[in-house]
GUTORKE-864251 format. One record per atom (N, C-alpha, C): residue in one letter; z, y, x. Coordinates in steps of 0.001 Angstrom, whole numbers, plus 524288, in hexadecimal, padded with zeros to 5 digits. Example, Ala and Ser with C-alpha at 12.3 -4.5 7.8 and 13.67 -1.06 7.14 Angstrom:
BEGIN
a81E787E9C683386;a81E787EE6C8300C;a81E787F31C83390;s81BA87F73683232;s81BE47FBDC83566;s81EBE8001E83264;
END
This chain:
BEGIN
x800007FB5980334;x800008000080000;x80000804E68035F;x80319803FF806AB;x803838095B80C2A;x7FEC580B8480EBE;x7FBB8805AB80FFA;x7F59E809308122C;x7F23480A5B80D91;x7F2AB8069580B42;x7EFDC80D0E806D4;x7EFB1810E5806DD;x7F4D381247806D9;x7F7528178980409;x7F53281A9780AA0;x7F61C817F380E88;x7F44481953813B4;x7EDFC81A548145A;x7EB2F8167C8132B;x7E7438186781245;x7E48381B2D81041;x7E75881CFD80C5B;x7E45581FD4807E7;x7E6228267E80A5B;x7E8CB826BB80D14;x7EBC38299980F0A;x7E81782C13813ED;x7E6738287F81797;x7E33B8288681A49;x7DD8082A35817F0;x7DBBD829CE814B9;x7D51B82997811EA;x7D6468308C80F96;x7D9C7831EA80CB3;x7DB9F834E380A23;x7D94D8397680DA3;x7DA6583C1081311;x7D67F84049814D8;x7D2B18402A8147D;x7D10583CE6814FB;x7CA3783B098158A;x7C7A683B2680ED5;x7CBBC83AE080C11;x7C8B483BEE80721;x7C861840B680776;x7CC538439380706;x7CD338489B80696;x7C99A84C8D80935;x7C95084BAF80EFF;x7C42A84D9D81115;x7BF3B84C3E80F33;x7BEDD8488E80E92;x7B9D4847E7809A0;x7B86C84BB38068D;x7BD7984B828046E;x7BCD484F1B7FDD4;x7BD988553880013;x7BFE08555380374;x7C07385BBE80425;x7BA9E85E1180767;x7B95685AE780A74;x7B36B85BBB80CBB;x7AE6C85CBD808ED;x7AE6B85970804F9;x7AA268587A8011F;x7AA1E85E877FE0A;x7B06585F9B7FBC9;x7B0F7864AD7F94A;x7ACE5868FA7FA53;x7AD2B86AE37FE5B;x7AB2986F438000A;x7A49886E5F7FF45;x7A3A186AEA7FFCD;x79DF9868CB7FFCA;x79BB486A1E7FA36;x79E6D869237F61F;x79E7B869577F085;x79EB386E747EF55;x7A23D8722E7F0FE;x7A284876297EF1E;x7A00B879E57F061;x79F14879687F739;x79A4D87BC97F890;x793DA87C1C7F554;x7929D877347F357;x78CA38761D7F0B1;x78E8D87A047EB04;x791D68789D7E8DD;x793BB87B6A7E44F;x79356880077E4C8;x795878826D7E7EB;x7957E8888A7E844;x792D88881D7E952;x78C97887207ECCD;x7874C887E77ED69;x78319888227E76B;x786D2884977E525;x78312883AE7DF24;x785AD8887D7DB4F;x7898C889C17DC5D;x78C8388D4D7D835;x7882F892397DBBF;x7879F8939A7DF98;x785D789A737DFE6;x77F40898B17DF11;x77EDB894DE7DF69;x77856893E77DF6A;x776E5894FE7D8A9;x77A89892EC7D6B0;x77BB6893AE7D0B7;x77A2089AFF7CFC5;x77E6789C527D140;x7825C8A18F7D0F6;x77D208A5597D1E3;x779C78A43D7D775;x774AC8A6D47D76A;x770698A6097D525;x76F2C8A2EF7D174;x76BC18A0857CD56;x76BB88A4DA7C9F7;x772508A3BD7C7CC;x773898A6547C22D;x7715A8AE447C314;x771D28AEE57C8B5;x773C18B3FF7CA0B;x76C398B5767C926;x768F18B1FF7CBCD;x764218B44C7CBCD;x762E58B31D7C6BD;x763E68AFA07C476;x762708B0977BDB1;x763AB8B4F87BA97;x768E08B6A67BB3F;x76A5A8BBED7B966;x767B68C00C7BBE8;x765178BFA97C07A;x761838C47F7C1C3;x75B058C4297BD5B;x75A478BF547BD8F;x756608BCE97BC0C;x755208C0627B5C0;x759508BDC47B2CF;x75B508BF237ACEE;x75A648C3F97AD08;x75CD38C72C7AFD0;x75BAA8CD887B062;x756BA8CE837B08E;x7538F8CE047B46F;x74DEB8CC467B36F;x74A9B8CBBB7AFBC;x74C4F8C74B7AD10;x74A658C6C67A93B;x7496A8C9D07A52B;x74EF08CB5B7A299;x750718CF9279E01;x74CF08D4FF79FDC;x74DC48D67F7A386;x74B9A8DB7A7A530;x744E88DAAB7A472;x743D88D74A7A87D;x73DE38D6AB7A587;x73BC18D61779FE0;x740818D25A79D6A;x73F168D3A1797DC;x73DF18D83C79475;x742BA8DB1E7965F;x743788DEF1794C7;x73E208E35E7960E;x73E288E30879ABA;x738758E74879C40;x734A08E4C179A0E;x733868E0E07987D;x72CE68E13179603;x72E518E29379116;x733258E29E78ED3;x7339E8E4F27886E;x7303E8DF4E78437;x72F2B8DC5378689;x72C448D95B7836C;x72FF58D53677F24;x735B08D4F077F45;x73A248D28877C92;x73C418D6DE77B68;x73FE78D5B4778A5;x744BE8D741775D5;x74A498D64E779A5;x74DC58D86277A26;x751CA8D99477FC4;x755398D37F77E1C;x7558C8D187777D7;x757E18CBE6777EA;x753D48C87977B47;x74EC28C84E779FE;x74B568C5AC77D5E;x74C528C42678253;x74B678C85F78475;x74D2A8C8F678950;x752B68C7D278BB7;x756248C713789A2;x75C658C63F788A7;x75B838C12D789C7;x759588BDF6785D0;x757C88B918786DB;x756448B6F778B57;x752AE8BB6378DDB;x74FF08B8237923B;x753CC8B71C79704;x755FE8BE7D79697;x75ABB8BBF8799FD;x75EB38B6AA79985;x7606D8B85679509;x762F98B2117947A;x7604E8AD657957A;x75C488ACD679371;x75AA98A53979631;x75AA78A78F79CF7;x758678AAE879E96;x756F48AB5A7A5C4;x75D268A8A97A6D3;x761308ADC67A538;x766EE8AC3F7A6A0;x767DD8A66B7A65A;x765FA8A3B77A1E7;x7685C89D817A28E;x7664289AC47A329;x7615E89CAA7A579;x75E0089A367A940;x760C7896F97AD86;x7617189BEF7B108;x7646189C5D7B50C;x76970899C97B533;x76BB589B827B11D;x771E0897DA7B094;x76F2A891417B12E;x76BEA8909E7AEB9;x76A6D889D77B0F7;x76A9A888C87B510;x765CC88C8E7B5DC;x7654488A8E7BC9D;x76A0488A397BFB6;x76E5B88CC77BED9;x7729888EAB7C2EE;x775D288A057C09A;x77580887737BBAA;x777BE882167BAD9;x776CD87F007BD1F;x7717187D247BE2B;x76E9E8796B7C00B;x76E76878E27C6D2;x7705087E067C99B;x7724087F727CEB2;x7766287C467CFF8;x77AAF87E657CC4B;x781D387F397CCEB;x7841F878317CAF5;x77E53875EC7C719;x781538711F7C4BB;x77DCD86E637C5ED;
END
């Protein structure tokens, strides 16, 4: 029963360095996918702006129209930055 408890005792850093090594590895790619995200969403919202404004200057819609367009561009983008991040 003693070397067990001895052994397991023994293995026990070696897990631990395992698991504490791997961490950083994980969180690093994550935070790479979270700002890769974060700059998606950011050029879509320039994008959206874009959009509306051009709408707006040809006068050829109505300002809900155009409201619209911004909105699908905006969740456009929110996909894509899903499809990044998940």
């Amino acid at each position: 029963m003693k070397s067990r408890g001895i052994r397991f005792l023994t293995m026990l850093p070696a897990v631990l360095m395992t698991v504490v090594l791997a961490l950083p590895a994980a969180a690093t790619e994550q935070a790479q996918q979270r700002r890769a995200a974060r700059d998606v969403r950011q050029e879509t919202r320039q994008q959206a702006r874009e959009t509306k404004q051009d709408c707006r200057a040809a006068d050829q819609k109505m300002n809900i129209e155009c409201r619209q367009d911004k909105r699908h561009t905006k969740q456009e983008g929110r996909e894509r930055a899903r499809d990044i991040k998940y």
